[in-house]
C-alpha positions in Angstrom: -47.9 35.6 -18.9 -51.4 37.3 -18.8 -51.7 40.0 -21.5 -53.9 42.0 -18.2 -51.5 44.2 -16.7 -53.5 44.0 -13.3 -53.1 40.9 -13.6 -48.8 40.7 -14.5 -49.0 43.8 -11.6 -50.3 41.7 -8.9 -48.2 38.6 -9.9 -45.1 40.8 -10.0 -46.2 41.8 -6.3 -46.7 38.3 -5.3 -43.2 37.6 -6.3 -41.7 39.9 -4.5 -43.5 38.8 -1.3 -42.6 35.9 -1.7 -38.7 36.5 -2.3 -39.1 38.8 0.9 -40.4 35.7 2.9 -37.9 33.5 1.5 -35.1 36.0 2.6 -36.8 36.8 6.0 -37.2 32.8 6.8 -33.8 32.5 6.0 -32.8 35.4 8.4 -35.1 33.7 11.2 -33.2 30.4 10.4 -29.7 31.5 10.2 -30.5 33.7 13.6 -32.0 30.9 15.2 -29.0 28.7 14.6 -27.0 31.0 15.5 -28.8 31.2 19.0 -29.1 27.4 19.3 -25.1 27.6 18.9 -24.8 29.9 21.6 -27.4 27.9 24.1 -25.7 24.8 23.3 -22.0 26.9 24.0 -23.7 28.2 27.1 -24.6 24.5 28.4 -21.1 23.2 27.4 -19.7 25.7 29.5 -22.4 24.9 32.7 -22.0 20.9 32.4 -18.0 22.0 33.0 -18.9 23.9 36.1 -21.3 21.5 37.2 -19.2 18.5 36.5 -19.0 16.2 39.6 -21.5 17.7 41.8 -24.5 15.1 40.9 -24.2 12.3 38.8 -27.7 13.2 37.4 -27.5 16.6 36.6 -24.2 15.3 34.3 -26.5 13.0 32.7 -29.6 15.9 32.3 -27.0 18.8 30.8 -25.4 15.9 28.5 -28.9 14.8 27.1 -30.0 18.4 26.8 -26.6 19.2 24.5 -27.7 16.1 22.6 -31.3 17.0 21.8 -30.0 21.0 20.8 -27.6 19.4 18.7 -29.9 16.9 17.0 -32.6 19.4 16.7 -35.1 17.7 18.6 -39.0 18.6 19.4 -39.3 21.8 21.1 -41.9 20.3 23.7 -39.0 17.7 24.1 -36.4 20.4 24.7 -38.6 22.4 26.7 -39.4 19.2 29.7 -35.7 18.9 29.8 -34.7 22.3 30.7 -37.2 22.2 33.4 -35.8 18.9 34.8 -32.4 20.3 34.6 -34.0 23.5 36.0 -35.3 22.4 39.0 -32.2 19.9 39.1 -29.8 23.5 39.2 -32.0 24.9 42.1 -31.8 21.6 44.2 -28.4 21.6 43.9 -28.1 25.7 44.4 -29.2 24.8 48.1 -26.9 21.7 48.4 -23.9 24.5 47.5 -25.6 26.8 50.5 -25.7 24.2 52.9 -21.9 23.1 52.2 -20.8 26.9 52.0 -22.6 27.3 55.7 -20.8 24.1 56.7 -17.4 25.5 55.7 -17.9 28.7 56.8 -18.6 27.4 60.2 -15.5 24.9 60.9 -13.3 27.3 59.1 -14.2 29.5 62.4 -13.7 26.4 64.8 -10.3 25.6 63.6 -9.8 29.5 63.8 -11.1 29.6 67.5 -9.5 26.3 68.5 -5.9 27.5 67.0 -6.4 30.9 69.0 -6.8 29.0 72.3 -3.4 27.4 71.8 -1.0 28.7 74.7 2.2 30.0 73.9 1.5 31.2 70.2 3.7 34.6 69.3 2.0 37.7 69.8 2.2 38.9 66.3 0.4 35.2 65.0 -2.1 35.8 67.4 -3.3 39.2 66.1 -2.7 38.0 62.2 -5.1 35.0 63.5 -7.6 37.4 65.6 -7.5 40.0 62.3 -8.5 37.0 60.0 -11.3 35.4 62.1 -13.1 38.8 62.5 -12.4 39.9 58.6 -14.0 36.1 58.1 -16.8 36.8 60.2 -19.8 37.2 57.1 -20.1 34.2 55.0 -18.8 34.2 51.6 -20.7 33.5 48.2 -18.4 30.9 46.8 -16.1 28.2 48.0 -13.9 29.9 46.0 -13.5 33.2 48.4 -12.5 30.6 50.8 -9.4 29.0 49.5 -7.2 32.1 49.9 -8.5 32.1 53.9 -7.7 28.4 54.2 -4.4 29.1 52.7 -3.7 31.5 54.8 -5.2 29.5 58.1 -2.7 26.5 57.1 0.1 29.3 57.2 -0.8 30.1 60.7 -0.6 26.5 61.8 2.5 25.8 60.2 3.8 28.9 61.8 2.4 27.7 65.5 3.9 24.0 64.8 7.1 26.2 64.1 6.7 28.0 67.4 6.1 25.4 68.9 9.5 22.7 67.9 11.7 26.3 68.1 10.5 26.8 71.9 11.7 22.7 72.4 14.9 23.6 71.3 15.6 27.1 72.5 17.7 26.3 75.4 20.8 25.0 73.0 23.9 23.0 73.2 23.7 19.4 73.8 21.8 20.6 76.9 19.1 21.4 74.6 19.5 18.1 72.8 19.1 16.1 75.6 15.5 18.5 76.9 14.6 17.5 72.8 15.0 14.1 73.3 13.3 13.8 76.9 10.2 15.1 75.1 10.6 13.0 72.3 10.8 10.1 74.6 7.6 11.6 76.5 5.9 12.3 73.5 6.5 8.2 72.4 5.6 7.5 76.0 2.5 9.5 75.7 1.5 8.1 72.3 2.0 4.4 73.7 0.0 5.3 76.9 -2.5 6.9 74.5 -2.7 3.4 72.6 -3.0 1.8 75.9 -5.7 3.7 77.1 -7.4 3.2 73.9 -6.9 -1.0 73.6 -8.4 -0.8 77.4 -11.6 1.1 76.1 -12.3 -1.2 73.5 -11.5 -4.7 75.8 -13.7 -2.5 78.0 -17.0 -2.5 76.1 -16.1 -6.1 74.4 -18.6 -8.9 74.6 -17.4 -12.0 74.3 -19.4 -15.8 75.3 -18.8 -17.2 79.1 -16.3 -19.7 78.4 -13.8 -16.6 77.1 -14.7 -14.2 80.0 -11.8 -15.4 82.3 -9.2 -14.6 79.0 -10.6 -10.9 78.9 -10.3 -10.5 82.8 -6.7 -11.2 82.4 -6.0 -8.9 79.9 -7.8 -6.2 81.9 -6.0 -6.9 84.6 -2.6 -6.8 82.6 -3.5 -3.4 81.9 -4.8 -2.5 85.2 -1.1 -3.2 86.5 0.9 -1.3 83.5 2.2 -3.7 80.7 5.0 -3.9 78.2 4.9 -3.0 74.5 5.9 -6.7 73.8 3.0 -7.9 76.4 0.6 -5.4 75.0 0.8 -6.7 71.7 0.6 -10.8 73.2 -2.5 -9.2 74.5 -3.8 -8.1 71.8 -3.3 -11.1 70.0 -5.8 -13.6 72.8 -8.3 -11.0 72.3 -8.5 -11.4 68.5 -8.2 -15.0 68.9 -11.1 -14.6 71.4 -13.2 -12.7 69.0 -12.0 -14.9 66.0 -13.0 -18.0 68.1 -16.7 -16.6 69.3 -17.3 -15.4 65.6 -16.9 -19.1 64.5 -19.1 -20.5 67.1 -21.7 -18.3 66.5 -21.3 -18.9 62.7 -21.2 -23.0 63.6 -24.3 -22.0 65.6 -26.1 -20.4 62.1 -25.2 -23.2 60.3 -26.4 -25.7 62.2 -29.7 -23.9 62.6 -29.9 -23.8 59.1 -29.3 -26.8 58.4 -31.6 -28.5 60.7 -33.8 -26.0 59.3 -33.7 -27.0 55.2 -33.8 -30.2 56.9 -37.1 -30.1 58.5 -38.7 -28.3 55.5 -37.7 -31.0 52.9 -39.0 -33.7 55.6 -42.2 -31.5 55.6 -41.8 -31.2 52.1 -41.8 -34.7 51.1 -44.5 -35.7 54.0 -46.9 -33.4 51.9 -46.1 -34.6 48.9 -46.3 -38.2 50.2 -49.8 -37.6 51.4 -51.2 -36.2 47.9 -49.8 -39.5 46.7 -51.9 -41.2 49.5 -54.7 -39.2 48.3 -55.0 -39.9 44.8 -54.8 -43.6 45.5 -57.5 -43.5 48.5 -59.6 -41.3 45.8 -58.6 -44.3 43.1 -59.8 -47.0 45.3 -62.9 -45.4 46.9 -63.7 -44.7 43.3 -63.5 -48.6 42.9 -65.2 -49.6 45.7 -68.0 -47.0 45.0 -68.3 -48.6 41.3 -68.5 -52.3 43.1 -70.9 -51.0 45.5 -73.1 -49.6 42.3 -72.9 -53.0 40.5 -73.9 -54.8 43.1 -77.0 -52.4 43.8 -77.6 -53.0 40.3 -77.2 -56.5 40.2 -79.8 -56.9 43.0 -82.0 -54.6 41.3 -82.1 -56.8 38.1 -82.4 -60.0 40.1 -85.7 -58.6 41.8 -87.1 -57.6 38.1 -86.6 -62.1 37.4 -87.7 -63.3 39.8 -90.6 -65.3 40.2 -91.6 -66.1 43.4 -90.6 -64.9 46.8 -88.3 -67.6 47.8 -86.4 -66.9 44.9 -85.9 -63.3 45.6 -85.1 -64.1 49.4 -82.4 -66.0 48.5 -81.3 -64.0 46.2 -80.9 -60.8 48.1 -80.0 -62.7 50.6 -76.7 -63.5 49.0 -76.4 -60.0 47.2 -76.4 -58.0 50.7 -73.8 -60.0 51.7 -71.6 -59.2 49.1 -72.6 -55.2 49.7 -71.8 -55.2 53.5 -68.6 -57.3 52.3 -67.9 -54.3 50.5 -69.1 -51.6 52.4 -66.9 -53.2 55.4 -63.5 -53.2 53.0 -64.2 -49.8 52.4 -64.9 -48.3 55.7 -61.5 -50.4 57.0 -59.9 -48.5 54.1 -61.3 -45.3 54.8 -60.4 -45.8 58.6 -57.0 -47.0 57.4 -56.2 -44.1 55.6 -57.7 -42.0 58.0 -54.7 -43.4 60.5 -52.1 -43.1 57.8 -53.0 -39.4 57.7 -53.7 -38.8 61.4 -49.7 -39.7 61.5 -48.3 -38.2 59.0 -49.8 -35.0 59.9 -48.9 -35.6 63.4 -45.3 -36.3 62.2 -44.8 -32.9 60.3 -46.9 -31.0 63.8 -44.0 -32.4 66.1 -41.2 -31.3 63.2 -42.8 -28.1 62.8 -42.9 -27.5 66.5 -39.4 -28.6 67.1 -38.2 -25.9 64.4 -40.4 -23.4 65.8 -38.9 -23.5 69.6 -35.4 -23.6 67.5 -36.5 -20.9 65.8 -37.7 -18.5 68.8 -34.1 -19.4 70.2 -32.4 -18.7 67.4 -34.5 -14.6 67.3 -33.7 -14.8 71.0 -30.0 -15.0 70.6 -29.7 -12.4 68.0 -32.0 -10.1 69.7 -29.7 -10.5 73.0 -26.4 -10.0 70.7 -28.2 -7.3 69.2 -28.9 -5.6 72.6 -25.7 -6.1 74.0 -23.9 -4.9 70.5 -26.1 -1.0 71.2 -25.1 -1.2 75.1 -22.0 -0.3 77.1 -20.6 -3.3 78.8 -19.3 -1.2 82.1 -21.9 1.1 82.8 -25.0 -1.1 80.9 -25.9 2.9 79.4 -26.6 3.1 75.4 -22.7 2.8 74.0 -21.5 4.9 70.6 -23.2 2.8 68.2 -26.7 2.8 69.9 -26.0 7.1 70.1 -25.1 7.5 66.3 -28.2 5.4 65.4 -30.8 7.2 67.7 -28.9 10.7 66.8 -29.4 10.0 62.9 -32.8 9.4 63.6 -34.0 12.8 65.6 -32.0 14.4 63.1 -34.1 13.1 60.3 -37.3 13.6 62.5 -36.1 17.3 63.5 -35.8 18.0 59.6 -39.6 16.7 59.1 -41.3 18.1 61.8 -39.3 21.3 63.6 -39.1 20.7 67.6 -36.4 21.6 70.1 -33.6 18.9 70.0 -30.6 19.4 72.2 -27.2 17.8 72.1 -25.2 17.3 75.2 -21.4 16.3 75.4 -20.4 15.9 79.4 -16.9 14.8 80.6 -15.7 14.0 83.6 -12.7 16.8 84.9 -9.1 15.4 85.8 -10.3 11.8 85.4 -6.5 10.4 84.4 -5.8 11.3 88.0 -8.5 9.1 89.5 -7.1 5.9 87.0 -2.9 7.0 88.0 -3.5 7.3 91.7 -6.1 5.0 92.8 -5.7 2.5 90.1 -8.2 1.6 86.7 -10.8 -0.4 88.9 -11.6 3.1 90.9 -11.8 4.7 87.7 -14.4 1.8 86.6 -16.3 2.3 90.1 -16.4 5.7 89.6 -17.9 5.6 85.8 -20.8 3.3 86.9 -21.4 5.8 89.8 -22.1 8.7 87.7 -23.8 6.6 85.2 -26.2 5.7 88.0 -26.7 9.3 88.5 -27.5 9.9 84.8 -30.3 7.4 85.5 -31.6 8.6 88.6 -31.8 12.4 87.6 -32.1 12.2 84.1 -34.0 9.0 83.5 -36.4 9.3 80.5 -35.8 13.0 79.8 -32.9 12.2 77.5 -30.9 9.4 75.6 -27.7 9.0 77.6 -25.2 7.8 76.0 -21.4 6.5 76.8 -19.5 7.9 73.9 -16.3 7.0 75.3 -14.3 6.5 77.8 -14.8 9.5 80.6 -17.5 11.2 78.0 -20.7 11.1 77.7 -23.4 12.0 75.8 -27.1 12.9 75.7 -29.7 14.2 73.4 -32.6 16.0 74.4 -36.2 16.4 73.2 -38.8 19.0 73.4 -36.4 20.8 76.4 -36.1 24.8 75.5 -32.7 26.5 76.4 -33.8 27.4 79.6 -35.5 24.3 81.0 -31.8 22.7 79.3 -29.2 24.7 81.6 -31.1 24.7 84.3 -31.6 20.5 84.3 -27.9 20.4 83.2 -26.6 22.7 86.1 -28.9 21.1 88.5 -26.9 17.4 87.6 -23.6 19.2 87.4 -23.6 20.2 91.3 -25.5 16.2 92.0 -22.6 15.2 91.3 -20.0 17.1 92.5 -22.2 15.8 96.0 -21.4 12.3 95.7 -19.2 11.0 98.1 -16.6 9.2 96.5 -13.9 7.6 98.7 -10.8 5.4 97.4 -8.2 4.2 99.7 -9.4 6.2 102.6 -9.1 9.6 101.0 -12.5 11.7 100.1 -12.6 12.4 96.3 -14.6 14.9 94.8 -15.4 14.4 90.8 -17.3 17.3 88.5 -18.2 16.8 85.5 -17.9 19.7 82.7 -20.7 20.3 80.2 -21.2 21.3 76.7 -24.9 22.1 75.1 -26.5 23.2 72.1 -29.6 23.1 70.5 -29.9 22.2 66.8 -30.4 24.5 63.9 -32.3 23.7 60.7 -29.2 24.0 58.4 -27.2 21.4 60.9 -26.1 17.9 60.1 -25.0 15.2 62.5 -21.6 16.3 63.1 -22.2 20.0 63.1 -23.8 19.9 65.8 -21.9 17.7 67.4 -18.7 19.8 67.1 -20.6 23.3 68.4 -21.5 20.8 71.9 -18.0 19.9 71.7 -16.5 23.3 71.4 -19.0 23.9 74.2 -17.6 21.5 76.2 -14.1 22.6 75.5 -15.1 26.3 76.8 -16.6 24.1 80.2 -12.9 22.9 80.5 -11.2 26.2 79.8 -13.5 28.1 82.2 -12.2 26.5 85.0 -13.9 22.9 84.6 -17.0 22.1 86.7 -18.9 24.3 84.0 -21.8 24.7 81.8 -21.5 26.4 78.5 -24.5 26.5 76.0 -23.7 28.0 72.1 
């Protein structure tokens, strides 16, 4: 210790600064730790709400926890949270989306349980109290479960309604009214299967030699069939399709074979001719080094000679030997020209041959490929070809906003045409207003068979207006058409449902609001048009 007080002074000073830093960094450190406790707490908690929703936000929050924990670089820390950041707000606008989509079919089922006839008075007004008190969207999915709970009570009360109004009338009397609509309910579910099995031999397309099989069994069901022939029918047309998928997988295989066959011909024709190649290059490299000798040879001979009789004779006898030579090679050369012109020509004709088999082959699929996307009765775009094309003006109405429409059309008391005049009039009549699809819609819209009586079409670059006023111009076309079945004049409408699509819709969104249209069409009176 200096004997300068200044000196002890200012080092006494120093010491206390430097115990006061010591103490503060330790303050700093113990806060800090207690804040990274608290963030790391905080993110425990989140990855627990978040759990499930996205496989790769799980995986962000988890790493995050894991570089708190380990005490990681801050600049490490800090590109983390904004991935998981900007992961949060994606997934903030997936939650919106899904809320919007429950929010709207909670109101369908809502609507479509309040058009049910014969539901109690007081159930009716719970229901009409709950769908208007509904009405605003909620924040949370949360806020909904108490509403769905109480929606499933209302349909469980209705179902109740519903079997206490079967057996009202009592006694066995009652029993017996019970069991005549059990019995019509089982008939109705077999004709229902029926109707269904007929819609799928229908739009079926199977190869020539089967076509008779399928013609029966639409005929079967033309004329009403058993349970026990239904399902013997069912049977021959999976042993139809069954039998067509192995022919057309005999067909691939024998393509491909001939095709691995044809390569490794080509294959081993190339390879051959390389061979060819090096040994033409071997000998013309021989014949090249004769030729030179014998140029050489002569050359020397002229250089001793000594008169001019002696180098006549000598060159005489040494060209010879060159156009010997020259002669072997140009036959070789013309030889192995030959040998090449064939083999060439040989791997041409194989190459052509799996060419044409090729195009044949693309031919095929593309035909089972069109038929696959098209309705075998009316030759319209069938469900398949629909969902595709629908998907993709979806997708292209999400990039670049333009009006896209969705129609759903059905044809009004159908089953009456199919009951009295028989399924074939039923098939007459389908192709008849699928013609008139064509002829008054035409390219304006993808039309669509959806199934069977239903149809469906999606419009582009139509506004509402332009929309209702095509739609109700088709609607009275075809209540024109003069349809006539066993003598008697039949008038068909159609009913109609439209809607436009919105930028939060999906696929089936907006599929159900032209549904629930189409449903108003029917309850309006049929013969109808009702946009939402």
């Amino acid at each position: 210790m200096s004997n300068n007080p200044a000196v002890n002074k200012e080092i006494m000073l120093l010491k206390k600064k430097l115990e006061l830093a010591i103490t503060s960094r330790a303050d700093v450190e113990t806060d800090l730790k207690s804040q990274s406790s608290l963030l790391i707490s905080f993110i425990e908690k989140l990855s627990l709400v978040c759990k499930g929703m996205d496989i790769t936000l799980d995986n962000k929050l988890a790493k995050l926890r894991l570089l708190l924990k380990n005490s990681a670089p801050l600049a490490d820390i800090q590109a983390h949270i904004v991935a998981t950041s900007l992961l949060l707000q994606q997934q903030s606008q997936i939650n919106i989306s899904n809320l919007n989509q429950l929010h709207e079919r909670f109101h369908i089922a809502g609507l479509a349980l309040q058009k049910i006839n014969g539901l109690p008075a007081d159930l009716r007004r719970k229901l009409r109290s709950l769908i208007t008190e509904s009405k605003d969207p909620k924040d949370a999915v949360l806020q909904y479960v108490p509403l769905l709970s109480q929606l499933l009570t209302f349909y469980d009360n209705a179902l109740t309604a519903k079997f206490n109004d079967a057996v009202s009338v009592g006694g066995l009397l009652g029993q017996e009214n019970l069991t005549t609509k059990l019995a019509e309910v089982n008939n109705d579910a077999e004709l229902k299967y029926i109707a269904r099995f007929e819609t799928i031999v229908s739009g079926l397309i199977v190869s020539d030699k089967h076509a008779k099989d399928i013609a029966v069994v639409k005929s079967q069901l033309n004329e009403g069939i058993s349970n026990n022939n239904l399902l013997d029918s069912l049977l021959t047309v999976f042993d139809v399709i069954i039998e067509d998928l192995n022919d057309e997988r005999n067909t691939a295989k024998v393509f491909l074979s001939t095709l691995s066959e044809t390569l490794t011909t080509v294959q081993s024709a190339v390879k051959t001719t390389l061979t060819s190649c090096k040994k033409a290059q071997s000998q013309h490299g021989l014949l090249n080094e004769q030729l030179q000798k014998q140029i050489v040879d002569m050359a020397n001979g002229l250089d001793k000679a000594t008169s001019l009789a002696d180098i006549k004779v000598d060159i005489n006898a040494k060209l010879k030997l060159i156009a010997g030579t020259l002669e072997k090679k140009t036959t070789f050369e013309r030889e192995q020209q030959d040998a090449l012109h064939g083999q060439l020509s040989s791997m041409t004709e194989k190459v052509e041959l799996l060419e044409r088999q090729s195009r044949s082959f693309e031919k095929r699929i593309q035909e089972q490929q069109a038929r696959s996307l098209q309705d075998a009765l009316t030759k319209l775009n069938n469900r398949a070809a629909f969902d595709e094309y629908f998907a993709k003006e979806m997708v292209r109405f999400h990039n670049k906003n333009f009006d896209l429409a969705i129609v759903v059309m059905d044809l009004d008391n159908f089953k009456r045409i199919n009951d009295t005049y028989g399924h074939t009039a039923g098939d007459k009549t389908l192709q008849v207003i699928s013609s008139t699809l064509k002829k008054y819609i035409g390219s304006e819209a993808f039309i669509a068979r959806y199934g069977g009586e239903e149809f469906v079409l999606v419009f582009s670059g139509t506004n509402q207006e332009n929309l209702i006023e095509k739609l109700n111009r088709l609607r009275l076309q075809v209540a024109k058409l003069p349809f006539k079945f066993k003598s008697n004049k039949v008038t068909i409408t159609i009913s109609i449902g439209a809607t436009h699509i919105h930028q939060d819709d999906n696929v089936h969104m907006a599929f159900e609001r032209a549904d629930v249209a189409l449903y108003q069409a029917k309850e309006k009176g049929k013969n109808n048009v009702v946009y939402l």
